[in-house]
C-alpha positions in Angstrom: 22.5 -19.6 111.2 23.4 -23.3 111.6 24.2 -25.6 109.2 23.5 -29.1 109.1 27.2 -29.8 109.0 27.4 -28.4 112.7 25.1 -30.8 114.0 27.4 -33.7 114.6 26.0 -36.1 112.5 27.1 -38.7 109.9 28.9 -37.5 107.2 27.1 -40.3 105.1 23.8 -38.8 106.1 25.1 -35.2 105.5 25.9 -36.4 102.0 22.3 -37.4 101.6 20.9 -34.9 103.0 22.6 -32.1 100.7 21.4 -34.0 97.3 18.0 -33.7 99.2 18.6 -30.2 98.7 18.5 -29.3 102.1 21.0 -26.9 103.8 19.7 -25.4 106.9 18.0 -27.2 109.3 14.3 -25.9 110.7 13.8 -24.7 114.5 13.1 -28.4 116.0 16.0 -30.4 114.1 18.6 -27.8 115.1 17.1 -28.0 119.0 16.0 -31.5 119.4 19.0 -33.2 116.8 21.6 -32.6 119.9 20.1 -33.6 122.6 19.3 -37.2 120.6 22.7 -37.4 119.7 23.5 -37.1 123.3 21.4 -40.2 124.2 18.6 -38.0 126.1 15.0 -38.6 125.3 12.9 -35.8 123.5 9.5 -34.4 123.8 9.1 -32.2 121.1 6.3 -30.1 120.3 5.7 -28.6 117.1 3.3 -27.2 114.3 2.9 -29.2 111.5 4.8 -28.8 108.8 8.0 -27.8 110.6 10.3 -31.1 109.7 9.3 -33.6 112.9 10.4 -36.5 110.7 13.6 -35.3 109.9 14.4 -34.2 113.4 14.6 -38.2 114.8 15.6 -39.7 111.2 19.0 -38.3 110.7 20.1 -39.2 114.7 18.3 -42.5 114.7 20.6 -42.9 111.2 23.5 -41.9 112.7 23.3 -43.9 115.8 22.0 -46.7 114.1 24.8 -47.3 111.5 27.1 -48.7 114.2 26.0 -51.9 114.6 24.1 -55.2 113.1 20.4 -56.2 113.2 19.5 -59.2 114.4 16.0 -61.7 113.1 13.0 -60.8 114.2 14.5 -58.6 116.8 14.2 -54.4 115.5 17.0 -52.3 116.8 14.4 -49.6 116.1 10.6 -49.0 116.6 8.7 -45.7 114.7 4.9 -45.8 115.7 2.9 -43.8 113.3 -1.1 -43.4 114.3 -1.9 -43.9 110.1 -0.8 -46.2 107.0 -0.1 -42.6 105.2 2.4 -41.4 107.6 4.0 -44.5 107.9 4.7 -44.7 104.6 5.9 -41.1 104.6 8.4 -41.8 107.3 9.2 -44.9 105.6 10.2 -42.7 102.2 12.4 -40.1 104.5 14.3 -43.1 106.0 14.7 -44.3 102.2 16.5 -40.6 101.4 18.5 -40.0 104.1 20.0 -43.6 105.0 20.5 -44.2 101.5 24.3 -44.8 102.0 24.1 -46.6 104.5 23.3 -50.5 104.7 20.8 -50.0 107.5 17.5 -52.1 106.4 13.8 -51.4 107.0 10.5 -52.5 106.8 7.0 -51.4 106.8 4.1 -52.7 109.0 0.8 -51.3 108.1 -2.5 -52.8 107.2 -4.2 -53.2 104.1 -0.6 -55.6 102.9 -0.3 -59.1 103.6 1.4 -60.7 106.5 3.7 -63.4 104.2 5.8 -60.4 102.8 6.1 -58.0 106.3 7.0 -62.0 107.8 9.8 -62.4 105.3 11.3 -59.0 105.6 11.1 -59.3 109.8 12.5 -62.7 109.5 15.7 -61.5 107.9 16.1 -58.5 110.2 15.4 -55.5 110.2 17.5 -51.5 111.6 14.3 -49.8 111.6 10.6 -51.1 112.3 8.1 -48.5 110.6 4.2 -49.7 112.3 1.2 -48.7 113.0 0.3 -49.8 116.6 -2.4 -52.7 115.7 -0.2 -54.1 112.5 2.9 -54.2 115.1 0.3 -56.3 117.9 -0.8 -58.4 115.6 2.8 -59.5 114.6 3.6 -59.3 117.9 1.0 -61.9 119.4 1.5 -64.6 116.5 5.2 -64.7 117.9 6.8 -63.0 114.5 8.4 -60.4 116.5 10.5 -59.3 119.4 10.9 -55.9 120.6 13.4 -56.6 123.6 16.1 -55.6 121.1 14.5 -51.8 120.5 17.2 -49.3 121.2 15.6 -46.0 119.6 11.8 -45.5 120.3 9.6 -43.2 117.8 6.4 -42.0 118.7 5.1 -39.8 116.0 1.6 -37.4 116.2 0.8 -38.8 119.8 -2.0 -36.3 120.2 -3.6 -38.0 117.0 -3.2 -41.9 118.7 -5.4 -40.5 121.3 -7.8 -39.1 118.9 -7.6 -42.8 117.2 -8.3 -44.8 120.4 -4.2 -46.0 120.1 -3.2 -44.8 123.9 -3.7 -48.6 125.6 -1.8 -50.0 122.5 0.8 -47.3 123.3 1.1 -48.3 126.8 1.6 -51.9 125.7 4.2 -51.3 123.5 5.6 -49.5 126.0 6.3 -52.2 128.2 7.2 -54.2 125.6 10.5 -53.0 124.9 13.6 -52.2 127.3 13.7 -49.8 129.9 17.2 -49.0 128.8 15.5 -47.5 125.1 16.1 -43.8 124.1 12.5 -42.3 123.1 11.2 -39.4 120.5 8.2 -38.2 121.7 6.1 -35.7 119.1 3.0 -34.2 119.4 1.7 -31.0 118.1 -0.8 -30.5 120.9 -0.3 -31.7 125.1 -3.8 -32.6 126.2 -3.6 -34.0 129.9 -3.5 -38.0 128.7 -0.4 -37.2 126.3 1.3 -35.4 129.5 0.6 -38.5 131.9 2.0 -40.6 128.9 5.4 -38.9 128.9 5.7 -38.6 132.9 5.3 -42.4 132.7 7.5 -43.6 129.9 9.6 -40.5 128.9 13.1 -40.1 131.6 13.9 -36.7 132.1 13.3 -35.5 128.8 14.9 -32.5 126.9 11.5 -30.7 126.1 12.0 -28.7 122.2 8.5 -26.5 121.4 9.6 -24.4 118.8 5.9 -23.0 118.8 3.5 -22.1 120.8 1.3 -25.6 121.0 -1.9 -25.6 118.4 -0.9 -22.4 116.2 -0.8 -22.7 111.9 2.2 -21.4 110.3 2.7 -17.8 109.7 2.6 -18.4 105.8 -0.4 -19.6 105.6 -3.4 -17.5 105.1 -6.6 -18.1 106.8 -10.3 -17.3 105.5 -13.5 -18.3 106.8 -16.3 -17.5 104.6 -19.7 -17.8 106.2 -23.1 -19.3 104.2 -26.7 -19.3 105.1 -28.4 -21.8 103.2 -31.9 -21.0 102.2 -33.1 -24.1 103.2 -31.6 -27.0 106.1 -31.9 -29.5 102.9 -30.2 -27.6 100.7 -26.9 -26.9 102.6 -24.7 -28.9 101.5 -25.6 -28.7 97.6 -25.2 -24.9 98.2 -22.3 -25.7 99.7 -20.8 -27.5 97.2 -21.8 -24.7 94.6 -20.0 -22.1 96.6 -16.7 -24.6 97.3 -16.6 -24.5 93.0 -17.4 -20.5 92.8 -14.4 -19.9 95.3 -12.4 -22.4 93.3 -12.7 -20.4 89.9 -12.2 -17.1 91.9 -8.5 -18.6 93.1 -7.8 -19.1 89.1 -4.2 -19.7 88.5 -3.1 -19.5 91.9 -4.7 -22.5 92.7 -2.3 -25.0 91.5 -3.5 -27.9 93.4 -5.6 -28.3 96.7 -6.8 -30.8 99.6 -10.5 -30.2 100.6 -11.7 -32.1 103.4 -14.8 -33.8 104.8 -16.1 -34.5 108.4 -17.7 -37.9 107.1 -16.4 -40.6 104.5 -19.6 -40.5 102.5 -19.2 -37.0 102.0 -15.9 -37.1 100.9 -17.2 -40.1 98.1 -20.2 -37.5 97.3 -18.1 -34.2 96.7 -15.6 -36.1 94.6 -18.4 -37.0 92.2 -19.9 -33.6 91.9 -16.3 -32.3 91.2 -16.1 -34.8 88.2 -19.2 -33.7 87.1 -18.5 -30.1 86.9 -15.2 -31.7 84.6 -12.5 -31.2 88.0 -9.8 -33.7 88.5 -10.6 -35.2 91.6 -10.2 -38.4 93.6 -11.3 -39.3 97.1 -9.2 -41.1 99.7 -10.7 -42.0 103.5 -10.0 -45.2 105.9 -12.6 -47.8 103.7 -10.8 -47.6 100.4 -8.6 -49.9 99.7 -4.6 -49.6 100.4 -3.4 -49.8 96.9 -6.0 -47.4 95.9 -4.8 -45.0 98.3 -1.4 -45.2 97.3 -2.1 -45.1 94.0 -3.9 -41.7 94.6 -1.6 -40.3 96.8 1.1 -40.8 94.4 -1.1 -39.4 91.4 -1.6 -36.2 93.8 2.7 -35.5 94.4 3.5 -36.4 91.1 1.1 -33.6 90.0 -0.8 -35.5 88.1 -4.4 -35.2 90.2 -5.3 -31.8 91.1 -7.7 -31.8 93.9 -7.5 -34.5 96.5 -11.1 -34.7 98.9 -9.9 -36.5 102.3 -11.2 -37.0 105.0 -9.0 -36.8 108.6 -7.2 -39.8 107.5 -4.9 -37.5 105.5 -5.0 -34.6 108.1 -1.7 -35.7 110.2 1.5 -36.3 108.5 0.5 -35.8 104.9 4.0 -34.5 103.1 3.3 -32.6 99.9 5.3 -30.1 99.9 4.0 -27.9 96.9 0.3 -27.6 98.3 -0.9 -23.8 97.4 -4.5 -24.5 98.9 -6.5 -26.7 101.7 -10.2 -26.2 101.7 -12.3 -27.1 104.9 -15.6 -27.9 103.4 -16.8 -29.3 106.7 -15.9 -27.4 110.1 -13.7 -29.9 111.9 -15.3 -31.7 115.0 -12.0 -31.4 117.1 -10.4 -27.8 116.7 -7.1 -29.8 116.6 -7.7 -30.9 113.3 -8.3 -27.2 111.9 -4.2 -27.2 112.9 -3.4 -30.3 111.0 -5.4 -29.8 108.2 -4.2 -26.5 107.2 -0.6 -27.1 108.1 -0.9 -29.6 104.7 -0.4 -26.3 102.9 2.5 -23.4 103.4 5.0 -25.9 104.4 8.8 -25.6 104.4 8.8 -21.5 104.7 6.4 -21.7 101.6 3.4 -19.8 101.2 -0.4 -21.2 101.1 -4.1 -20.3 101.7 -6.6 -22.2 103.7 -10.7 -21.6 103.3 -13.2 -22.4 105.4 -16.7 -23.1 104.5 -19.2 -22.6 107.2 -22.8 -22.7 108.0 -24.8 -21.2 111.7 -25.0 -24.8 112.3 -21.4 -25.4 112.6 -20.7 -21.9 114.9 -20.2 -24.2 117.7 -17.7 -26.2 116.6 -15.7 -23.1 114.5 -15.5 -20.9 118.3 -14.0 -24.0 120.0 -11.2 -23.5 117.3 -11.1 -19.5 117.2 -10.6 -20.4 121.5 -7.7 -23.1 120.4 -5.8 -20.8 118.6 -7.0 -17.7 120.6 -7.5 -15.0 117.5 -10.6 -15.2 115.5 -10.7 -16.5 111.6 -10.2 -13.9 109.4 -14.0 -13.4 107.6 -14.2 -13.2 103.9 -16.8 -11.9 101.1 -19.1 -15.3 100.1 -19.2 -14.4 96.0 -22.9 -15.9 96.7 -24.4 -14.1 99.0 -23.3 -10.3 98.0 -24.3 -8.0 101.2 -27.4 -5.4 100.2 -26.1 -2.3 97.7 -26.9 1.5 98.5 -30.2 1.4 97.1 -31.4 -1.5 99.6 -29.8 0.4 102.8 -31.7 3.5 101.5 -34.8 2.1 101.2 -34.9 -0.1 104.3 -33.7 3.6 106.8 -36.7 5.1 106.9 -38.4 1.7 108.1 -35.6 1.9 110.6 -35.9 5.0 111.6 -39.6 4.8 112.6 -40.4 3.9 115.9 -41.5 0.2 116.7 -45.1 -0.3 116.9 -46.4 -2.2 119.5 -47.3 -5.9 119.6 -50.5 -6.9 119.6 -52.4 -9.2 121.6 -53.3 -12.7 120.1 -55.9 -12.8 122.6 -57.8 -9.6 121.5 -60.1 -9.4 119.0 -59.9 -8.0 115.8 -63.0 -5.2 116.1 -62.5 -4.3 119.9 -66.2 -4.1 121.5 -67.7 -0.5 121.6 -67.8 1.1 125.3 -71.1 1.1 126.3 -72.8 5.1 126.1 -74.0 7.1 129.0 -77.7 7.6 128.3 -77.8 11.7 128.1 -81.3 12.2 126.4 -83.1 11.3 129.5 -82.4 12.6 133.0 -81.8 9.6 135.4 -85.0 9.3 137.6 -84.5 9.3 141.4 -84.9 6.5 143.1 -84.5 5.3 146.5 -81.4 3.9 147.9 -82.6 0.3 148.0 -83.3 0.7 144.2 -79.8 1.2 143.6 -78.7 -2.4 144.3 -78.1 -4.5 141.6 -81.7 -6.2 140.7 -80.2 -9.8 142.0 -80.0 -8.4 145.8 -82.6 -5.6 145.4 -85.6 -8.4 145.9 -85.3 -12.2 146.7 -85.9 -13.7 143.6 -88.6 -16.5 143.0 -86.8 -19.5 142.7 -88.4 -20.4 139.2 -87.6 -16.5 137.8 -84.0 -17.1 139.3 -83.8 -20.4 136.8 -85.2 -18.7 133.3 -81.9 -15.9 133.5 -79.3 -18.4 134.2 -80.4 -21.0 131.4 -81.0 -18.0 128.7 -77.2 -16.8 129.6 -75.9 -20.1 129.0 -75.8 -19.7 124.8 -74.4 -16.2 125.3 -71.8 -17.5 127.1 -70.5 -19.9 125.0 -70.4 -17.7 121.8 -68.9 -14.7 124.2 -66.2 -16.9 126.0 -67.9 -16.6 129.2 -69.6 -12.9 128.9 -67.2 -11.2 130.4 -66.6 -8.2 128.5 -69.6 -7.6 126.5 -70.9 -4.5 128.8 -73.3 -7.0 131.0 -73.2 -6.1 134.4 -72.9 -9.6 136.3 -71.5 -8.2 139.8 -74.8 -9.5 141.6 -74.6 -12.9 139.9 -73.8 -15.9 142.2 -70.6 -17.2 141.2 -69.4 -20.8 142.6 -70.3 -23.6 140.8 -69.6 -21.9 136.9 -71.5 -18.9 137.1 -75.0 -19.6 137.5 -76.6 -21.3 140.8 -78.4 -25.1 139.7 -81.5 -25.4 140.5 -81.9 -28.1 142.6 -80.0 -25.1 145.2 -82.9 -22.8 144.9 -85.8 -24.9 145.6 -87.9 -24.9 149.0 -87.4 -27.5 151.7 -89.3 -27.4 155.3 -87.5 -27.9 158.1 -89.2 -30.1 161.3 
């Protein structure tokens, strides 16, 4: 296999590099590292979790150390989509260029604009930024970006999930044609691809995996709950997310669980502290020094369980995470990937869970369909499924035929067919007398009125009386079914 030593790059950052501990590169440094070396642009597309920061540090480093920076004009730009991964790049650059004199500084929000001032005033190798901190420098006439050599653009995919593609663009045309440009994205939807046609020139293309996939050392489990109620999901929830926590037991050394929504992330972290859990929330509205506080209390392995929301999905280095729990489905099935790449990184192992409810089915096949094999179910300690006994006693109902549904409509005591009269021999009569006794004689038209009122009160308590064994086939039928008086009565004609 190669060796970092074959890879052409500056023995100062070798140096580093070993006392990193580091002596093999992964799949993407030891494809992408030459053709940067070369001067070529790079789209690389990778899992997460397979060294993308490395893989454009230690060439930017080494092409960078030739050379002097000049005030308020960066000789390198490295756009980050969040304040957590631009710190994390920030650190890398600290580790391997720490022989070198090559200087840096770090533009992210939540810090105020006197110190980021100072440090662009004296000048600056590398510019680390998120892509509304660099604008806003950038449009009160702090900064200058014609000088940019080396051009980083790191998790595209999650800029346009963030809204960041115009500010992209801008950027863009903000610095020199002439620049050499790492492009990373773990997924290609069609915007990212028209990004790179327009900005990228003839780049060497590096996908050491096929696009959207989690590591093979991570294990995957979905385990499915049915709350009793739609009110009580997510308290069952959260009583299944601490059941599955004490089944992991020692295995589980530390884990990040994640939320859909930021008030859910604040509302799970308290339930944890109640049950006596170290745990500490971080999501966009805390505060930056809070967030870095608990970021650091989470590597230094002195918080257990950090509940995030998909702030700390992309770019989130710890390398020693054993677990990653999905209490909430993801929205975008692109942020199952990211989230679960935060464990079983750097050939490690690691175990992602799942919690999911029927309401979130459609959002957990859009991400069975991104990474093309279904989740892997497992048992829900909760909900055991029904013993021997149960099965037993629920065949022979199973077995029975089904009976068939009943009419809403028909009444509960069906009406009784009306009886032949056999005790009496049917007179003869004549043929006229067999007509119904409406048509047999023309009715008076004050007898033809006294039937029709007296049917009226039948026929409200019978729904009509249809059905009741009367014989109405000789009744008038036009206006309701009896004829109104004012029909029958006599008139002379002149």
């Amino acid at each position: 296999m190669t060796t970092f030593n074959e890879l052409a790059l500056d023995p100062r950052v070798l140096k580093a590099v070993a006392e990193a501990g580091y002596e093999r590169p992964t799949p993407i440094q030891e494809q992408a590292i030459p053709h940067a070396l070369e001067g070529r642009d790079v789209l690389g597309i990778a899992q997460t979790g397979t060294g993308k920061t490395a893989s454009f540090t230690l060439p930017m480093i080494t092409r960078l150390s030739r050379g002097r920076a000049r005030a308020r004009m960066p000789r390198s730009l490295v756009l980050a989509p969040t304040r957590e991964l631009a710190a994390q790049v920030a650190e890398n650059f600290d580790i391997y260029a720490k022989y070198t004199r090559l200087t840096k500084a770090l533009l992210i929000g939540g810090v105020a604009f006197g110190e980021q001032d100072k440090l662009i005033d004296r000048g600056v190798d590398v510019l680390i930024a998120t892509p509304g901190r660099l604008l806003d420098h950038f449009e009160r006439g702090k900064l200058l970006l014609t000088g940019v050599e080396v051009m980083v653009v790191d998790e595209a995919d999650r800029m346009l999930d963030m809204g960041f593609i115009p500010d992209i663009e801008r950027i863009f045309k903000l610095t020199p044609f002439t620049r050499q440009t790492f492009f990373y994205s773990a997924t290609m939807p069609p915007e990212i691809e028209r990004l790179t046609n327009t900005f990228l020139q003839a780049p060497a293309r590096v996908e050491v995996a096929r696009q959207a996939t989690a590591s093979e050392t991570i294990e995957q489990v979905l385990v499915e709950l049915k709350p009793s109620r739609r009110d009580r999901a997510a308290s069952e929830k959260r009583k299944l997310l601490r059941t599955l926590i004490e089944a992991e037991g020692e295995r589980l050394t530390n884990a990040i669980i994640f939320c859909n929504r930021k008030v859910d992330v604040d509302i799970l972290a308290k339930a944890l502290k109640k049950e006596r859990l170290d745990a500490a929330p971080i999501h966009g509205d805390l505060d930056q020094s809070l967030r870095t506080r608990t970021l650091d209390s989470f590597r230094a392995g002195e918080l257990k369980f950090l509940i995030a929301s998909d702030v700390a999905a992309r770019g989130l280095d710890v390398p020693a995470v054993s677990h990653v729990f999905n209490f909430d489905v993801p929205g975008h099935p692109e942020d199952y990937v990211h989230r679960i790449g935060r464990t079983g990184r750097a050939g490690r192992d690691g175990k992602a869970i799942t919690l999911a409810t029927p309401a979130e089915d459609k959002q957990l096949a859009a991400i069975e369909t991104l990474i093309q094999k279904p989740l892997p179910r497992g048992a829900n300690p909760l909900q055991a499924p029904p013993g021997p006994a149960e099965d037993a006693a629920e065949a022979p109902e199973a077995a029975s035929p089904p009976k068939p549904a009943r009419s809403r409509k028909r009444s509960a005591k069906p009406a009784p067919a009306p009886q032949p009269e056999a005790s009496t021999p049917a007179p003869a009569v004549p043929d006229a007398a067999q007509q119904p006794a409406a048509t047999a004689a023309p009715p008076q038209p004050t007898e033809a009125a006294a039937p029709a009122k007296a049917d009226t009160p039948a026929r409200k308590r019978g729904g009509g009386g249809r059905g009741k064994g009367d014989d109405r086939r000789g009744a008038v039928v036009g206006m309701g079914d009896h004829v109104p008086d004012f029909l029958l009565r006599e008139f002379r004609v002149s």
